[in-house]
Biotite code that builds the C-alpha atoms (Angstrom):
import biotite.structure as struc

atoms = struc.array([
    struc.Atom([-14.700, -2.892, -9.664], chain_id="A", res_id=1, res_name="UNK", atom_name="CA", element="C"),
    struc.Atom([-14.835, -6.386, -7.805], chain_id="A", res_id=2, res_name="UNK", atom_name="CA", element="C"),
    struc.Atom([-11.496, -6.265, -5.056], chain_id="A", res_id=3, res_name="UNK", atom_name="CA", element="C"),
    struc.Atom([-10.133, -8.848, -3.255], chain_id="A", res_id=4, res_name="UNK", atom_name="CA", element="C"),
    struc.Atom([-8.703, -7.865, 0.125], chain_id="A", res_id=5, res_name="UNK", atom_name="CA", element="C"),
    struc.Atom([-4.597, -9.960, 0.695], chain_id="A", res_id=6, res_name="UNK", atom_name="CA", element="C"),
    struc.Atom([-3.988, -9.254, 4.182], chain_id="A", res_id=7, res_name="UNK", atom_name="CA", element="C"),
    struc.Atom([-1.161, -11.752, 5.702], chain_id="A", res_id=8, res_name="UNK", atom_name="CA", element="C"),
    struc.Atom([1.280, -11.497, 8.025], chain_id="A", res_id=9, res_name="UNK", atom_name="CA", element="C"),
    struc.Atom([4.651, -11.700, 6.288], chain_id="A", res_id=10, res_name="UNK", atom_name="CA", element="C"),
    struc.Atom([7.607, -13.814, 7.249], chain_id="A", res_id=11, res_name="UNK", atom_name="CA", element="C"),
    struc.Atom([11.273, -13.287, 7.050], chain_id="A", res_id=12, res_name="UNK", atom_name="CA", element="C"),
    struc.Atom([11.951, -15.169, 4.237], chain_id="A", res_id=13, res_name="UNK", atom_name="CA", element="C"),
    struc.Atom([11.161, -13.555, 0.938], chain_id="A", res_id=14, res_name="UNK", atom_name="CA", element="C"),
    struc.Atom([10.331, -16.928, -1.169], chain_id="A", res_id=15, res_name="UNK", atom_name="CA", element="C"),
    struc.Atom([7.610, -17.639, 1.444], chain_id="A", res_id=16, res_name="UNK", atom_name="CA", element="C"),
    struc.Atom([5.935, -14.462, 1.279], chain_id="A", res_id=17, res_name="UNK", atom_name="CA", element="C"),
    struc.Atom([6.271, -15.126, -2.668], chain_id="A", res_id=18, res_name="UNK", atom_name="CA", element="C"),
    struc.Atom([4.411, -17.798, -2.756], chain_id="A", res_id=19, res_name="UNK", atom_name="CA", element="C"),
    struc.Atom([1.593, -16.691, -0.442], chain_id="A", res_id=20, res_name="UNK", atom_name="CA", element="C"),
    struc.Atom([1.194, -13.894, -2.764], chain_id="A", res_id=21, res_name="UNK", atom_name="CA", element="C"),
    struc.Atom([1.187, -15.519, -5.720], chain_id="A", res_id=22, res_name="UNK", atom_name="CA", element="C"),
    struc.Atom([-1.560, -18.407, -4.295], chain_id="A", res_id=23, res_name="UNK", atom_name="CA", element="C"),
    struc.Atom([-3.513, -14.589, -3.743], chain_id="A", res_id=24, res_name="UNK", atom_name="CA", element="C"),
    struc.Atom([-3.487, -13.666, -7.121], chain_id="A", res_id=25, res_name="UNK", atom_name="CA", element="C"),
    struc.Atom([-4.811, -17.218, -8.248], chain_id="A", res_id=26, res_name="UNK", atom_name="CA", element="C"),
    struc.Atom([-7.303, -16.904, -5.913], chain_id="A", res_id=27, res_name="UNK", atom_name="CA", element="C"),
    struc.Atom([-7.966, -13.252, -6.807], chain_id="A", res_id=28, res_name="UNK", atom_name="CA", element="C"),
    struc.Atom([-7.603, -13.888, -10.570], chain_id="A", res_id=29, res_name="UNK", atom_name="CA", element="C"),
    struc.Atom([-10.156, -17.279, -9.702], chain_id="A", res_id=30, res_name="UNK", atom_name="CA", element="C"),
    struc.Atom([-13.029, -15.110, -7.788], chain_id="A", res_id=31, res_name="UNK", atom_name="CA", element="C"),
    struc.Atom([-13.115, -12.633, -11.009], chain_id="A", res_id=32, res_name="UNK", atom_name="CA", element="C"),
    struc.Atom([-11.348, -9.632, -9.289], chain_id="A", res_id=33, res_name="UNK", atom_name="CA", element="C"),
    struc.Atom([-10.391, -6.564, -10.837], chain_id="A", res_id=34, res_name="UNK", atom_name="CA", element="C"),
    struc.Atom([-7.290, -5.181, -8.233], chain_id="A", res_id=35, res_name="UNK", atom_name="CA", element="C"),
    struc.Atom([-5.643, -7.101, -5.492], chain_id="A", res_id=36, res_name="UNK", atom_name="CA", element="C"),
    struc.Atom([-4.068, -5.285, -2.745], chain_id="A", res_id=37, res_name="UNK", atom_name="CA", element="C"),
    struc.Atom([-1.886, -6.485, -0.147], chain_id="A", res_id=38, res_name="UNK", atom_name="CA", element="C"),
    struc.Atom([0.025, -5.515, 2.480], chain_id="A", res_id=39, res_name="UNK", atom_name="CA", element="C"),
    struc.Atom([2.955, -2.978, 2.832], chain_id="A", res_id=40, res_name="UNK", atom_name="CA", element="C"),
    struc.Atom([6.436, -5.104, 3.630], chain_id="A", res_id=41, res_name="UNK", atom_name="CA", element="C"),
    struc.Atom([5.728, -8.073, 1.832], chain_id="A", res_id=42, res_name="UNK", atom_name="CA", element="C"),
    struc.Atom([9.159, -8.504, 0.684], chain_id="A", res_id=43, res_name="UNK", atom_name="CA", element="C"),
    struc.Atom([10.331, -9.443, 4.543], chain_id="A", res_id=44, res_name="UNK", atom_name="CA", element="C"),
    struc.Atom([9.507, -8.805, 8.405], chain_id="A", res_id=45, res_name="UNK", atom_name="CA", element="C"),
    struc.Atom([10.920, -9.648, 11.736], chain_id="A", res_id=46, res_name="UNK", atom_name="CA", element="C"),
    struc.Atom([9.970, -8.114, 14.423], chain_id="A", res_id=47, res_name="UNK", atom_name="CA", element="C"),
    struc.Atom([12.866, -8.656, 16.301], chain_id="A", res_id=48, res_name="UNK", atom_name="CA", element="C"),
    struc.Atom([15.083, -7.771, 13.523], chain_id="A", res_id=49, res_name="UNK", atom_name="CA", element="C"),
    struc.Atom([14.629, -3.807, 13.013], chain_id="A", res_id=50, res_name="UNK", atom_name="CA", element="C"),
    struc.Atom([17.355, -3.938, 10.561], chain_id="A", res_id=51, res_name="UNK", atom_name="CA", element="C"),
    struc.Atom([15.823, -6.567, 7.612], chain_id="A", res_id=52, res_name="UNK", atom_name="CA", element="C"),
    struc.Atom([14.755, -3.891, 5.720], chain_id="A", res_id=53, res_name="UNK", atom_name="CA", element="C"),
    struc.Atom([18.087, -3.500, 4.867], chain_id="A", res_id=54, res_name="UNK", atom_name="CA", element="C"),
    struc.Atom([19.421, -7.012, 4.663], chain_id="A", res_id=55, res_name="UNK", atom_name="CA", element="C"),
    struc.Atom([16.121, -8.241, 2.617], chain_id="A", res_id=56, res_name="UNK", atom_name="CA", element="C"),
    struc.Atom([15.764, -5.283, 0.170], chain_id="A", res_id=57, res_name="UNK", atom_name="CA", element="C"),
    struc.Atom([15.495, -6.340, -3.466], chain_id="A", res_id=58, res_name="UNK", atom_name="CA", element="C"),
    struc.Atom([15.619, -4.169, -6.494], chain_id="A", res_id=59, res_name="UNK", atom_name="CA", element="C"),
    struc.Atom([12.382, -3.699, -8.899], chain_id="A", res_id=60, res_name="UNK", atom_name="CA", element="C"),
    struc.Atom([13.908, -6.397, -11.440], chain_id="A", res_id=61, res_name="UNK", atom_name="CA", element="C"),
    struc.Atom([14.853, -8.383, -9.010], chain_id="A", res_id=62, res_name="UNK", atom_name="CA", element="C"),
    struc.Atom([13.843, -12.414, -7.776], chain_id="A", res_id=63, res_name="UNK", atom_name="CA", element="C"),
    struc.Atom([10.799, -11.279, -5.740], chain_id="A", res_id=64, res_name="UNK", atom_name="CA", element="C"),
    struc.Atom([9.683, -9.084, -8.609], chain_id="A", res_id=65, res_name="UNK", atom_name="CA", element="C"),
    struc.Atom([10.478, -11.818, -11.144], chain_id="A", res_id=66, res_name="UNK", atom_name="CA", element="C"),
    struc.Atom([8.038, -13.998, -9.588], chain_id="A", res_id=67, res_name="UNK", atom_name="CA", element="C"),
    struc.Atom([5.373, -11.122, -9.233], chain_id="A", res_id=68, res_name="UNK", atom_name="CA", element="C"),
    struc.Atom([5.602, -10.143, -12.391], chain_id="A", res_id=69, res_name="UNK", atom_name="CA", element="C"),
    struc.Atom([5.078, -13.772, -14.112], chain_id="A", res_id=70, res_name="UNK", atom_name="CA", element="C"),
    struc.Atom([2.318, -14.605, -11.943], chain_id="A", res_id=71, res_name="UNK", atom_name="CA", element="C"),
    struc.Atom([0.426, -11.460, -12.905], chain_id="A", res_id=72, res_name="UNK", atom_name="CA", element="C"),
    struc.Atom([1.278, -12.200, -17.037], chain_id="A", res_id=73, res_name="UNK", atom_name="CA", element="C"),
    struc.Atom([-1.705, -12.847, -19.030], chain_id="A", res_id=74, res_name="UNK", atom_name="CA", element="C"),
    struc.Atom([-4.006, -11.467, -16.506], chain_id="A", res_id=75, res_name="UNK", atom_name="CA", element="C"),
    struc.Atom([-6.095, -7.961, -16.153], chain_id="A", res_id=76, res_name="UNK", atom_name="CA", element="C"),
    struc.Atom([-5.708, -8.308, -12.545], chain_id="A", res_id=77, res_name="UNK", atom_name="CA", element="C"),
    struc.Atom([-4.127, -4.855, -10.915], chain_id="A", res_id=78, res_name="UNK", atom_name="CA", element="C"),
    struc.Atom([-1.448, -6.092, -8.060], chain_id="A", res_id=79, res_name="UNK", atom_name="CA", element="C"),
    struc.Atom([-0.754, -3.860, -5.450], chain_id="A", res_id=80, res_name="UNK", atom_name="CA", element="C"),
    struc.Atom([1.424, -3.764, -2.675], chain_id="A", res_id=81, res_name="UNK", atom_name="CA", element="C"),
    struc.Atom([4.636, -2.363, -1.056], chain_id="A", res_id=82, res_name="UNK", atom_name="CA", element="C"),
    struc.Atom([8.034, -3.643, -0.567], chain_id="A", res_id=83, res_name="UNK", atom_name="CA", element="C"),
    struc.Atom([12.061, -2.118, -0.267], chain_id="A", res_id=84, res_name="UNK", atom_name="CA", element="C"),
    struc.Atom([14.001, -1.677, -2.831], chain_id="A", res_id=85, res_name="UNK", atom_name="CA", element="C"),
    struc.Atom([17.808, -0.561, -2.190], chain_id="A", res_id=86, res_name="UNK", atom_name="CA", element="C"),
    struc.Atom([19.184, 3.206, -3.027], chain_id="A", res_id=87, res_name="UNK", atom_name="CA", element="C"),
    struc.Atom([22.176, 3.341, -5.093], chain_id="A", res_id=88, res_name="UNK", atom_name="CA", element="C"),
    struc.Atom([25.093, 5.160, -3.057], chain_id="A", res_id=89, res_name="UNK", atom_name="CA", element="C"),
    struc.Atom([23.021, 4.782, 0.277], chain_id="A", res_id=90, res_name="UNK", atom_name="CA", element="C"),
    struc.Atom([22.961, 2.696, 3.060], chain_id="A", res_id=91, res_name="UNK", atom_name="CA", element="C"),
    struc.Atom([19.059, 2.944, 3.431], chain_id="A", res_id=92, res_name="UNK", atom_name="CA", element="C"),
    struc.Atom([16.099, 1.942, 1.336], chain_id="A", res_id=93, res_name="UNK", atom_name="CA", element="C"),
    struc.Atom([12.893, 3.241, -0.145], chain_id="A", res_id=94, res_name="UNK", atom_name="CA", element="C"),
    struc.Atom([9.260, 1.839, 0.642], chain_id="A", res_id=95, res_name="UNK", atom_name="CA", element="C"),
    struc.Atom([8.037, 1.509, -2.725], chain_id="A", res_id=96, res_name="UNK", atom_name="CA", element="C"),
    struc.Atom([4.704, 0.771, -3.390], chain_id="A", res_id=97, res_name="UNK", atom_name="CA", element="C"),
    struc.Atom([4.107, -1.112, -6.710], chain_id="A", res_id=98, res_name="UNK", atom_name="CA", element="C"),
    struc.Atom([1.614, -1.384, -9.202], chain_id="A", res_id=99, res_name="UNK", atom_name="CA", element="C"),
    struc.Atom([1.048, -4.705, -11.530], chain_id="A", res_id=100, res_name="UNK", atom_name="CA", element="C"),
    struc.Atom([-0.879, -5.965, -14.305], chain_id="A", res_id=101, res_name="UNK", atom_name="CA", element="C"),
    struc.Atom([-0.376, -8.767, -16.810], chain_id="A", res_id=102, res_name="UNK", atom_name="CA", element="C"),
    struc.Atom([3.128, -8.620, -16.673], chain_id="A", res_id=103, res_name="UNK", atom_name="CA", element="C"),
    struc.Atom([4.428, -5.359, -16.774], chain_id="A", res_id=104, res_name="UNK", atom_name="CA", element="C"),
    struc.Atom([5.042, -2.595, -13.685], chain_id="A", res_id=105, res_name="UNK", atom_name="CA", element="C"),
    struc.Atom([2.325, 0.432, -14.454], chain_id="A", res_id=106, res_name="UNK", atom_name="CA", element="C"),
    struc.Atom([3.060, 2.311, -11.582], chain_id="A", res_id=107, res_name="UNK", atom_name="CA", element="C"),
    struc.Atom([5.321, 2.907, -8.677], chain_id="A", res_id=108, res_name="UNK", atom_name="CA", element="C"),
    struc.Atom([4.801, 4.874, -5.536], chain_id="A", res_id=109, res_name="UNK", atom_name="CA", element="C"),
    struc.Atom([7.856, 5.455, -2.892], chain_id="A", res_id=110, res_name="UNK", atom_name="CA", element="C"),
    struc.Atom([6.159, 6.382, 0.537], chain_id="A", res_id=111, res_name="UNK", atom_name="CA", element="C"),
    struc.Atom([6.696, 10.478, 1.569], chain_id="A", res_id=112, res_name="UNK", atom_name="CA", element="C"),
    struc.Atom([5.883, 10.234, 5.303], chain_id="A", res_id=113, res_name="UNK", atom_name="CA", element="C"),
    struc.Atom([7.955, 7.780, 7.189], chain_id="A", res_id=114, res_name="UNK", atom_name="CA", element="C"),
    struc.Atom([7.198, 6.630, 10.531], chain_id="A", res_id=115, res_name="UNK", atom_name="CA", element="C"),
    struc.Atom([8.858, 8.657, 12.618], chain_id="A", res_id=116, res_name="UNK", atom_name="CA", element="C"),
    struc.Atom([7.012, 8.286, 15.913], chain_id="A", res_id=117, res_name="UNK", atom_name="CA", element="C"),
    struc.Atom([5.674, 6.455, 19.001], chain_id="A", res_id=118, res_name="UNK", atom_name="CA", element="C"),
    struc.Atom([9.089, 5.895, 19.238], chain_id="A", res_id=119, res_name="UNK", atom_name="CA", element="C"),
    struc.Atom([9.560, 3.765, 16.037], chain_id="A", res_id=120, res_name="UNK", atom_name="CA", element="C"),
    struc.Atom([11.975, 5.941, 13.812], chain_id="A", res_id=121, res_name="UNK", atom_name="CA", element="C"),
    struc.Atom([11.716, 4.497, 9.769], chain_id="A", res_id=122, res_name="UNK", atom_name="CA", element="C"),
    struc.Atom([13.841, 7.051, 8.487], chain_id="A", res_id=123, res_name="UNK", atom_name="CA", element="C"),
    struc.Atom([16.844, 5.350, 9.819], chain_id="A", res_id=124, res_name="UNK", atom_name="CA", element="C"),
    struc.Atom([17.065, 3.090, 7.471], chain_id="A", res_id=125, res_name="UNK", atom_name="CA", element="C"),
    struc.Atom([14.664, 4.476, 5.006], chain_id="A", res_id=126, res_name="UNK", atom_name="CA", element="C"),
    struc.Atom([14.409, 6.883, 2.466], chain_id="A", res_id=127, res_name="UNK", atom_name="CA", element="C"),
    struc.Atom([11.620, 9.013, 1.984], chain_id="A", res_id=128, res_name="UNK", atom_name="CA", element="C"),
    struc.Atom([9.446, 9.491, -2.043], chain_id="A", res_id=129, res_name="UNK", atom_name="CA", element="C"),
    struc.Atom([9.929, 12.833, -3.226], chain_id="A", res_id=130, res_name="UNK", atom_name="CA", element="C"),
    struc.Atom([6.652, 13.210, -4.922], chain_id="A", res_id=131, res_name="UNK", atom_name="CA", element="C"),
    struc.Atom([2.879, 12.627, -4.829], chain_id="A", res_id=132, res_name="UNK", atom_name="CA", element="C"),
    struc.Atom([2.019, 9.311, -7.431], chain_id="A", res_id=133, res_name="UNK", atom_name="CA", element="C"),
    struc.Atom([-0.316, 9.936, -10.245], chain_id="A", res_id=134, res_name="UNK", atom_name="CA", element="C"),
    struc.Atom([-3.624, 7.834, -10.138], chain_id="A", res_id=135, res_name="UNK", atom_name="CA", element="C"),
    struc.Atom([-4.313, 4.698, -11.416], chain_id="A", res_id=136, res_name="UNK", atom_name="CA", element="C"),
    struc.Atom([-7.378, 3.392, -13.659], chain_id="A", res_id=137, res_name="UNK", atom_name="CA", element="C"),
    struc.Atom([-8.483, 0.145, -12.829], chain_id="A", res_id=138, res_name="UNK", atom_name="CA", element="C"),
    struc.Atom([-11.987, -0.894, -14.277], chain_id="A", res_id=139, res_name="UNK", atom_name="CA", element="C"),
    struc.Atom([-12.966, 2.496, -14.723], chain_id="A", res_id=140, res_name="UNK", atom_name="CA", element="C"),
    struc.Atom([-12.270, 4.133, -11.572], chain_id="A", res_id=141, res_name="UNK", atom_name="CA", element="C"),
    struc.Atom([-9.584, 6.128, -10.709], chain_id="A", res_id=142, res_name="UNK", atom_name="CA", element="C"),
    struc.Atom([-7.206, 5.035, -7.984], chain_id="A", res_id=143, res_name="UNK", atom_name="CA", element="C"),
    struc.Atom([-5.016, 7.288, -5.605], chain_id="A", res_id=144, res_name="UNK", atom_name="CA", element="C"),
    struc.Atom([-2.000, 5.596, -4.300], chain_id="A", res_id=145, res_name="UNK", atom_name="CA", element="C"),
    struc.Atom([-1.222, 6.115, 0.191], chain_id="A", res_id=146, res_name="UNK", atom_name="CA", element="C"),
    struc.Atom([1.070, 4.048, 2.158], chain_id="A", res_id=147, res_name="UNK", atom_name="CA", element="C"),
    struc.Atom([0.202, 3.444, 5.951], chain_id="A", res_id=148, res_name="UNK", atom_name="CA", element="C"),
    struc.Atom([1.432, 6.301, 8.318], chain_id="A", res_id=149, res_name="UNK", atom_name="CA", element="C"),
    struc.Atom([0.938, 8.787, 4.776], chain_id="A", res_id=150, res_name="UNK", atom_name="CA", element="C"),
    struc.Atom([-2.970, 8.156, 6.363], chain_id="A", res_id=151, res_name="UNK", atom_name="CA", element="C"),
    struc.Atom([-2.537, 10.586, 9.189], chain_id="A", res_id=152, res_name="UNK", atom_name="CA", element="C"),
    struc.Atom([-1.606, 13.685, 6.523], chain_id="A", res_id=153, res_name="UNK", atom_name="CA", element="C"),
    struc.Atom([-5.040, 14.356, 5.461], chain_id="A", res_id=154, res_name="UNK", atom_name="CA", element="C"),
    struc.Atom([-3.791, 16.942, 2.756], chain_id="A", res_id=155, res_name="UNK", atom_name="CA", element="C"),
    struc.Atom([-2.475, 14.209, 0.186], chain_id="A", res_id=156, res_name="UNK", atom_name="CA", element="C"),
    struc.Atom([-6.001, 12.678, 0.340], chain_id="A", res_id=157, res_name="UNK", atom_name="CA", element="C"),
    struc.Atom([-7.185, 15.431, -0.708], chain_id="A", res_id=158, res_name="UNK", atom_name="CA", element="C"),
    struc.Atom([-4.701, 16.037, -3.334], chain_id="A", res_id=159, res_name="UNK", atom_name="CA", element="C"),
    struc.Atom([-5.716, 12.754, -4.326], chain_id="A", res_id=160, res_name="UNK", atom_name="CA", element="C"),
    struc.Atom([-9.099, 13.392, -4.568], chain_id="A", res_id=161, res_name="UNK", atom_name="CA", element="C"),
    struc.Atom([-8.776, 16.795, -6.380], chain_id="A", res_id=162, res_name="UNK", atom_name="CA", element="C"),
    struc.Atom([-7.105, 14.762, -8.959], chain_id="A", res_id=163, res_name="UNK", atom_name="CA", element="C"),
    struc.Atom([-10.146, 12.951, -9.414], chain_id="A", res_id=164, res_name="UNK", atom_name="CA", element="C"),
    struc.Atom([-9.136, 9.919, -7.347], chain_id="A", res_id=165, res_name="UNK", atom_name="CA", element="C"),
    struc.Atom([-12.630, 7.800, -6.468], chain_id="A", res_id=166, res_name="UNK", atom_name="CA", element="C"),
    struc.Atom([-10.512, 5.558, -4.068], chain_id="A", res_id=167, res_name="UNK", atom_name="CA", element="C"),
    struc.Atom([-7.471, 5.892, -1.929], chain_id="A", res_id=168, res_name="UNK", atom_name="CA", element="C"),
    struc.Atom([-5.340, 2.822, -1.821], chain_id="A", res_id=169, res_name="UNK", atom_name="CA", element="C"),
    struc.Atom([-3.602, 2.118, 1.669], chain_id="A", res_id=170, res_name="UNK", atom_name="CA", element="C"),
    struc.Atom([-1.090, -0.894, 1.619], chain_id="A", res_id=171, res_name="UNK", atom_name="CA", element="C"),
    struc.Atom([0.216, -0.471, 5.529], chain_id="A", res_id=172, res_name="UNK", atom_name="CA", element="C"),
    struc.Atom([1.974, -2.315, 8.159], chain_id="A", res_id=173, res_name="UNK", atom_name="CA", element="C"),
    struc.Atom([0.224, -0.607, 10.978], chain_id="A", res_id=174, res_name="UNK", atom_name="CA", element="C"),
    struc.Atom([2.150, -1.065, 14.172], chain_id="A", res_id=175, res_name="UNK", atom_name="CA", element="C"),
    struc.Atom([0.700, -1.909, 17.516], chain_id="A", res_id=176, res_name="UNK", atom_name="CA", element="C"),
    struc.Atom([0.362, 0.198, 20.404], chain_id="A", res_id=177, res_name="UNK", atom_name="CA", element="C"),
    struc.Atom([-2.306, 1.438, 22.791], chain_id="A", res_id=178, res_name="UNK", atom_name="CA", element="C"),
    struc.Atom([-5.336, 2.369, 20.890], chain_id="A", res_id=179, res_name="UNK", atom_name="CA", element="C"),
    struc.Atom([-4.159, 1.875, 17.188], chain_id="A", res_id=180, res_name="UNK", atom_name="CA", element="C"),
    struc.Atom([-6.566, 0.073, 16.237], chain_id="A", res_id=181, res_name="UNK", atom_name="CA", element="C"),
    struc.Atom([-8.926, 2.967, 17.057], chain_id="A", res_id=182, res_name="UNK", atom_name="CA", element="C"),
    struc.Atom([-6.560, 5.196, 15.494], chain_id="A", res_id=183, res_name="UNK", atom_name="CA", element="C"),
    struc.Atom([-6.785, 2.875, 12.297], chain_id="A", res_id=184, res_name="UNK", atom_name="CA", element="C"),
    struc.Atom([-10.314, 3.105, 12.272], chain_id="A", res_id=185, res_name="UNK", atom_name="CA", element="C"),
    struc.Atom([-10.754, 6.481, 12.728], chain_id="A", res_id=186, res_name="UNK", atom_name="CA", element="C"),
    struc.Atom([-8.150, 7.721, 10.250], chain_id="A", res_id=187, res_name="UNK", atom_name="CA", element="C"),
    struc.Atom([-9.375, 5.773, 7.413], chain_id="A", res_id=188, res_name="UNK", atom_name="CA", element="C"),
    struc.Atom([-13.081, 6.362, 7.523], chain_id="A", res_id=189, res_name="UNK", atom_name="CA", element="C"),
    struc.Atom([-12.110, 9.908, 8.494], chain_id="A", res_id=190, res_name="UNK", atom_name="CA", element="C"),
    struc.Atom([-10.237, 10.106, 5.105], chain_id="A", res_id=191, res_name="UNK", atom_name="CA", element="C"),
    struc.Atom([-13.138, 8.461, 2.980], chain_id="A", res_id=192, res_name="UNK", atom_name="CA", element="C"),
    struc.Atom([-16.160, 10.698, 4.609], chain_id="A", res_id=193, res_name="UNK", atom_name="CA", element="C"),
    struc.Atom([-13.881, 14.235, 3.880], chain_id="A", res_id=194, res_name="UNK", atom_name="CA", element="C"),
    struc.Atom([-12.625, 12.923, 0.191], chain_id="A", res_id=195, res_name="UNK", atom_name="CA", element="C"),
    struc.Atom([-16.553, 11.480, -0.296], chain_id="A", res_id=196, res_name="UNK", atom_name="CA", element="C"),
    struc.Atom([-14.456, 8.586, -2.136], chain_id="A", res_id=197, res_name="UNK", atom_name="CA", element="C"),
    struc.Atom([-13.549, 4.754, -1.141], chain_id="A", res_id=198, res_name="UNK", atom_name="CA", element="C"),
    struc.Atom([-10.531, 3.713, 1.172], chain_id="A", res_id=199, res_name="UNK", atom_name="CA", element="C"),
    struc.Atom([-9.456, 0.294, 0.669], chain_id="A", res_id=200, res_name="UNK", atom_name="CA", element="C"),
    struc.Atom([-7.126, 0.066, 3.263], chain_id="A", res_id=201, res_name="UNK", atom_name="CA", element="C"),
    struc.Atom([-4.771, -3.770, 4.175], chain_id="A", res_id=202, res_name="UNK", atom_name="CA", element="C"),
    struc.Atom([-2.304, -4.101, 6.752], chain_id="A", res_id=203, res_name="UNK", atom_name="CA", element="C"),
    struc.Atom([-0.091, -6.777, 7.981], chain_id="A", res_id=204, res_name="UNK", atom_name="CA", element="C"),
    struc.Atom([-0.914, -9.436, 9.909], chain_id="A", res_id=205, res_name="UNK", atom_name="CA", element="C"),
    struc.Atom([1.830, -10.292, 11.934], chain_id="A", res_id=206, res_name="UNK", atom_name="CA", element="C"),
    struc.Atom([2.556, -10.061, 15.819], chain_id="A", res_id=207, res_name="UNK", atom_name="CA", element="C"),
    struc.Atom([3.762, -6.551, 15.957], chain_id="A", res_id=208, res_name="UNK", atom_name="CA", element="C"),
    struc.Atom([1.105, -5.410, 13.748], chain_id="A", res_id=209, res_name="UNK", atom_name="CA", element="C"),
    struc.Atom([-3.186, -5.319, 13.817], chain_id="A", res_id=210, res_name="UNK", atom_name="CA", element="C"),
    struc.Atom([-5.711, -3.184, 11.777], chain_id="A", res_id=211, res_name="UNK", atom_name="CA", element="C"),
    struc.Atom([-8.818, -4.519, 10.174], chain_id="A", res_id=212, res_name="UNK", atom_name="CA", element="C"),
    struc.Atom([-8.030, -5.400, 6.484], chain_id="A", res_id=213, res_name="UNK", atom_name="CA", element="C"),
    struc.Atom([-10.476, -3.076, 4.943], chain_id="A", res_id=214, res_name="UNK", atom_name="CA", element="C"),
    struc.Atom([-12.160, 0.033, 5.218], chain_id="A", res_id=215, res_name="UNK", atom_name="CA", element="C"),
    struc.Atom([-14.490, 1.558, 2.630], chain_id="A", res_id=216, res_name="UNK", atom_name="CA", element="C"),
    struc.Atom([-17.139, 4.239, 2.461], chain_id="A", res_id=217, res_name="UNK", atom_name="CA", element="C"),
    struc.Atom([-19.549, 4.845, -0.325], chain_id="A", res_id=218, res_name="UNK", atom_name="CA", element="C"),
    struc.Atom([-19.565, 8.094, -1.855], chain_id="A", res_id=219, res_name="UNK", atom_name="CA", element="C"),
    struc.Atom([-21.856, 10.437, -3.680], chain_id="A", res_id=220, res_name="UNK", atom_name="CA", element="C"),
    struc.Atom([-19.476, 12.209, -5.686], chain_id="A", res_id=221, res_name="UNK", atom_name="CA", element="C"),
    struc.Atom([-16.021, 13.044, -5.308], chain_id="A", res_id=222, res_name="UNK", atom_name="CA", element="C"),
    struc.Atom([-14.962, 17.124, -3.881], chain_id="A", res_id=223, res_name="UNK", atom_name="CA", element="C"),
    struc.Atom([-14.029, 19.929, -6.723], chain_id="A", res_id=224, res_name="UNK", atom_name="CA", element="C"),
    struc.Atom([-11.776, 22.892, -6.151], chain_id="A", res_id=225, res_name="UNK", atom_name="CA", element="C"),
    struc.Atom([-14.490, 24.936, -5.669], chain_id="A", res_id=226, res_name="UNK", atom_name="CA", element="C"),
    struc.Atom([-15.965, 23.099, -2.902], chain_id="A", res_id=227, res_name="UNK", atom_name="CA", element="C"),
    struc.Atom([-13.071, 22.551, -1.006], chain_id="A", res_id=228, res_name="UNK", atom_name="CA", element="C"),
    struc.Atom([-12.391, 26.697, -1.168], chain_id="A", res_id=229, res_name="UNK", atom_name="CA", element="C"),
    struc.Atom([-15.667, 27.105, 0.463], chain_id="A", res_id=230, res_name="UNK", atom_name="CA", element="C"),
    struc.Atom([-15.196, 24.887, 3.382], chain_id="A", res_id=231, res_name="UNK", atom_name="CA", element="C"),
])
């Protein structure tokens, strides 16, 4: 499986952060790739704006989507990334993470652990998932879908990799802060080396953000039930 890595830092306009994705998946779809994953909040950020979550959110048909999907058509190219999509009824939002290939939506993913610390509180005006994604195929292997601050719960990695995941999948917006960058670090390889699997792992790039854009560790062959009992 041949990845290409889309870490950018979005902007607060959606159509801009459309078109830097889509000039990704030419680029991606150019170099040969199999999967594409980008960032978590692609949709719209501003840091000084803790409320465009709400004011930017965009349902799965709608215009960013429309443009996602149609510059995916008539490619094998898997698109990954995460953006909000409005509740019905509520006055929040979900972080959905989506899935995309030629086209069409194959999977969707809405984050379980919010950020509720270091004094950043995301439930306020989000949502949380109610349930861990299946896994994805792409070229073979079998993917496991994590969004950012779901990296410091260890036991849906596992989960993950019990289901026969090979790689974890981490679209994040990791937010600065003393040592979180270390923490970045640490977390991710700590969740390849116990799952023996991959972590591809691509935050956001903007000013209130910072993380590496990738983090992957071979592995020999992926933990069974059995195992994990006799740890």
């Amino acid at each position: 499986m041949k990845v290409a890595l889309g870490q950018f830092a979005a902007a607060n306009d959606w159509q801009a952060n459309a078109e830097t994705a889509k000039d990704l998946i030419r680029r991606a779809n150019a170099a040969g790739c199999d999967l594409l994953v980008m960032p978590e909040g692609i949709l719209a950020r501003d840091i000084a704006d803790p409320q465009i979550v709400l004011k930017a959110a965009q349902p799965l048909d709608g215009p960013f989507m429309q443009e996602m999907t149609a510059a995916s058509a008539g490619s094998d190219l898997t698109i990954i990334f995460c953006f909000h999509v409005p509740v019905a009824g509520e006055n929040r939002v979900q972080n959905v993470q989506v899935v995309l290939r030629n086209g069409e939506i194959v999977s969707t993913y809405r984050k379980l652990h919010l950020y509720d610390a270091f004094a950043v509180l995301e439930s306020e005006h989000v949502m949380p998932g109610d349930s861990i994604p299946e896994l994805v195929e792409v070229a073979g292997m079998k993917l496991g879908l994590m969004t950012c601050y779901d990296v410091r719960f260890p036991e849906m990695a596992r989960h993950l990799a019990l289901e026969g995941a090979e790689a974890l999948i981490l679209p994040a917006a990791w937010v600065r802060g003393p040592g979180k960058e270390h923490h970045w670090e640490t977390l991710v390889t700590a969740r390849a080396l116990e799952n023996t699997c991959y972590v591809i792992a691509v935050a956001n790039a903007d000013r209130a953000t910072s993380g590496p854009a990738w983090w992957s560790i071979p592995w020999a062959s992926p933990p069974t039930r059995q195992e994990t009992a006799r740890r």
